[in-house]
N, C-alpha and C positions, 0 to 999 in steps of 0.2 A: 489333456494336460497342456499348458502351455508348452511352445513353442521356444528355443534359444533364442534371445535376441541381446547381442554384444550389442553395452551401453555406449561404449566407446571408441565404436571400431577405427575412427583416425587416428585414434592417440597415438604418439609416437610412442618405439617399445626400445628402447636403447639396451646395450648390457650396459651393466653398472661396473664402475670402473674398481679396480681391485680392494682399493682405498676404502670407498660407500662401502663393500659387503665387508668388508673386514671390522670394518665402524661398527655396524647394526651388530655383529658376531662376536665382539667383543663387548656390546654390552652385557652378552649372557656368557660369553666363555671370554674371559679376559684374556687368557693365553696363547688366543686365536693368533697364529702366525700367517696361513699364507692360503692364498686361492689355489685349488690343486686344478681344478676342472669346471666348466661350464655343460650343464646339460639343459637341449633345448626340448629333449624328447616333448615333455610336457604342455596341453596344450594351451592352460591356462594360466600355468606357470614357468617360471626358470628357476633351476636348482645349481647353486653354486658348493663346488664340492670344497669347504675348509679345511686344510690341513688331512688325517686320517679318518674323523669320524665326526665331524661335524656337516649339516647341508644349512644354507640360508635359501628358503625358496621365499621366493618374490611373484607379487601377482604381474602379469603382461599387460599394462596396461589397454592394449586394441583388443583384448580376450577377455575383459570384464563383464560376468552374467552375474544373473540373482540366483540360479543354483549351485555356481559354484563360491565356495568361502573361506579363506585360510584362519579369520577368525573359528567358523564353525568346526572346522578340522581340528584349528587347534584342543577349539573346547572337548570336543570327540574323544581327541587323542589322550587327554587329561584324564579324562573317563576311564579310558581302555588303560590307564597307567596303574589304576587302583587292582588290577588284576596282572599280576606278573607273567600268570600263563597265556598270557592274550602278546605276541611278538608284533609291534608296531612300534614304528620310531615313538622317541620321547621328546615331548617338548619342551626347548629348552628358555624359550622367551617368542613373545608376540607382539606386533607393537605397529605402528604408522612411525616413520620419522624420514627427511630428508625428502620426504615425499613419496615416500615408499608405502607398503603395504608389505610386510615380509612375516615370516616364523623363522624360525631359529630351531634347527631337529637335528637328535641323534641322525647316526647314517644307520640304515639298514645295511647288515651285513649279506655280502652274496651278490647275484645278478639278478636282473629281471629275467625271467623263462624265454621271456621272447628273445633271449641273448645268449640263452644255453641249450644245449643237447641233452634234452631231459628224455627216455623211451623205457619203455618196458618197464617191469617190477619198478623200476625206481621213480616213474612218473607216478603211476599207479600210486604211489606212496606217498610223493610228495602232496597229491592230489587230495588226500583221505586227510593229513595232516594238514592241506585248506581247509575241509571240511569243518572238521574240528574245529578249529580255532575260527572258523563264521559261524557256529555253533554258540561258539563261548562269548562273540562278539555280542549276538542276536538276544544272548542269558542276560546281559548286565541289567543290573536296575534301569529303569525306563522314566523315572517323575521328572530327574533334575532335567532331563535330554527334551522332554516335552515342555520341560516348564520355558527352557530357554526363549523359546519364539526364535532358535539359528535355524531348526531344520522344516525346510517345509516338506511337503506327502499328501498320503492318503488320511482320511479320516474318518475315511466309509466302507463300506463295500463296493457303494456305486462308486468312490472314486479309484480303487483298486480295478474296477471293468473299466472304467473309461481310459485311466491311462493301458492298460492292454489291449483295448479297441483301438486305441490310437495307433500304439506299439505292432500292432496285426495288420493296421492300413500303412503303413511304412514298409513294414516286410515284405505283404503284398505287392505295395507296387517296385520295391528294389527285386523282387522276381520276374518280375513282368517287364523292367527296364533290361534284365540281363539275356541275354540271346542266347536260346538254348537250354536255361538253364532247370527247364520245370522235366520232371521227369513219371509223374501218378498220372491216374485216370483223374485221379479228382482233384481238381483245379486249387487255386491257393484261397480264393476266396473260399470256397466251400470248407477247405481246411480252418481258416480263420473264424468261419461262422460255427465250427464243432467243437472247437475250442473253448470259445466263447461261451456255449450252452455249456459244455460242460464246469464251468465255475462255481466254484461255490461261495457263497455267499459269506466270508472269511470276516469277522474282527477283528483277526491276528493283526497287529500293527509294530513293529519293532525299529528303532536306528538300522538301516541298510549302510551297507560299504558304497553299494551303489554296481560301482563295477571292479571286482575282485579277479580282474584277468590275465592275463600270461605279462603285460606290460607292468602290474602292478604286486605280483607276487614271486619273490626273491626267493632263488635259493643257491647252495654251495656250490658253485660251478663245476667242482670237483667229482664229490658225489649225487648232486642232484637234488639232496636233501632239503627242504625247507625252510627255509629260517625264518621268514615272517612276509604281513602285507600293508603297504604303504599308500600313500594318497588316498584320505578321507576329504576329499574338498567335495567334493560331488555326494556327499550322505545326505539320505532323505526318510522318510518315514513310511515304511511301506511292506507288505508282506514277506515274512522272511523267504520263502522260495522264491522269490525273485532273483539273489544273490547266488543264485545254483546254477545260471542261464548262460554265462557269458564264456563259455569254451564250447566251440565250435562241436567237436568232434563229440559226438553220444557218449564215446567209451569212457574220454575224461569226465562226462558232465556222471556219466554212473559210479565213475570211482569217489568225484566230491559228492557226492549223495549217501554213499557208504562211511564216508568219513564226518559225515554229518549225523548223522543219525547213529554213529560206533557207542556212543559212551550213553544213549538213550536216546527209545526210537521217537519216529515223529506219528503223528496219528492221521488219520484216513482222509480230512478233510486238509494237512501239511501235503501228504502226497497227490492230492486231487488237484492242488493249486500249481504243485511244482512240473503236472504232468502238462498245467497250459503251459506253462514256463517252458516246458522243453520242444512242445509243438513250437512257439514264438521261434527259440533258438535253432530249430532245426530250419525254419523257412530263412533267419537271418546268413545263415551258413549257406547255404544254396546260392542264396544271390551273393553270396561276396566271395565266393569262388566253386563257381560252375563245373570246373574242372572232375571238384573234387566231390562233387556231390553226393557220388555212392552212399557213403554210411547215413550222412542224415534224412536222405530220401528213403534209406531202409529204415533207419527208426523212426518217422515219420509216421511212413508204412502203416508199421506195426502200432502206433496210436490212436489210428484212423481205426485199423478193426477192432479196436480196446473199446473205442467211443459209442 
């Protein structure tokens, strides 16, 4: 799979001045009164927080790729609108003006995970109520979403192994850059080449979130509970166990799997894909903290003697 390459990485990236966001904001909520907050988390966007429950994100202009797209999100978003049980901001207007590039969106209610103290039963839970609702994502009609030409993907099986192939030579060598960090008899390569064999030969093609991770999925800071998931700029086309991969720890990635398959299960050749997906996730976690390796070296482990 191609490579990121920002189109315009000199362009200047200014915040925009109270006035511009409140313009673009007002063209869809006239009653827009006031900038509450600026968030830069985002890496190919800035979200300005309006008032209580409004956000105007904006593309950055030095962070412009072809796989990310506020248009495509927005269109996504529209999509996932038609389903009330599907929790993701709503959009409230999309547009180019002043030289911008912006959306106009509900606020998602709650924090991102990676801002709260989620443990025990109540992660567990929060986790299964991911599941679920990238379940109901993965459900939606699929023509208008193809017909678009916003999302690109897979379109094969061979291109479902090559982007993996790729994904497995990245892993590999962020293990091999890390000191320390490999802990099996059997190396990462050989890990990655077993993986590999074991794929299956998958049609499944569905709209992906992309990356559904502790940064992008909110919940009640109080109770931990769920409330929904946000940023679809980064959706593409591509086998739904992909979207089960991007939490570190085993035990999370087994609770979203349960909460995926709750309301009806997935079939032999869903969990054959999702077990490369979790080899991939286990070698990414190793190298991006060594420290911590125990668990996923254990479940690792344990997929090597499965294989």
């Amino acid at each position: 799979m191609p490579k990121d390459i920002y189109l315009q990485p000199d362009a200047p990236d200014p915040v925009l001045d109270e006035a511009t966001v409140l313009a673009l904001a007002r063209r869809h909520v006239p009653g827009a009164r006031a900038v509450r907050a600026v968030d830069e988390t985002g890496g190919e966007a800035r979200a300005y927080a309006v008032d209580e429950g409004v956000v105007v994100k904006t593309q950055r202009p030095h962070r412009l790729r072809a796989r990310t797209s506020q248009e495509k999100e927005a269109f996504f978003l529209g999509q996932l609108a038609r389903f009330p049980d599907i929790p993701a901001p709503r959009v409230l207007g999309y547009g180019r003006e002043r030289g911008v590039e912006y959306t106009c969106l509900t606020r998602m209610p709650g924090v991102a995970v990676r801002r709260a103290t989620v443990v025990g039963a109540a992660r567990a839970a929060m986790l299964r109520d991911l599941g679920r609702t990238l379940r109901r994502i993965h459900g939606i009609p699929q023509g208008e979403i193809l017909a678009s030409g916003l999302f690109p993907g897979d379109r094969s099986p061979d291109d479902l192994r090559a982007r993996l192939a790729e994904a497995f030579d990245d892993a590999v060598g962020a293990v091999r850059a890390a000191s320390d960090a490999w802990g099996l008899a059997t190396g990462p390569d050989e890990v990655a080449r077993r993986a590999l064999a074991a794929l299956p030969a998958s049609d499944v093609r569905v709209a992906l979130h992309s990356n559904p991770a502790p940064e992008h999925t909110f919940v009640d800071p109080a109770t931990g509970a769920y409330t929904g998931t946000i940023d679809f700029g980064d959706a593409y086309i591509g086998h739904p166990a992909l979207d089960l991969r991007r939490w570190r720890d085993p035990a999370d990635r087994e609770a979203l799997f349960a909460g995926y398959g709750a309301e009806a299960p997935v079939d032999d050749e869903f969990v054959a894909v999702w077990r490369v997906a979790q080899a991939l996730a286990d070698l990414a976690a190793i190298a991006a903290a060594p420290a911590h390796r125990e668990a996923p070296t254990a479940h690792l482990d344990r997929l090597l003697r499965e294989w």
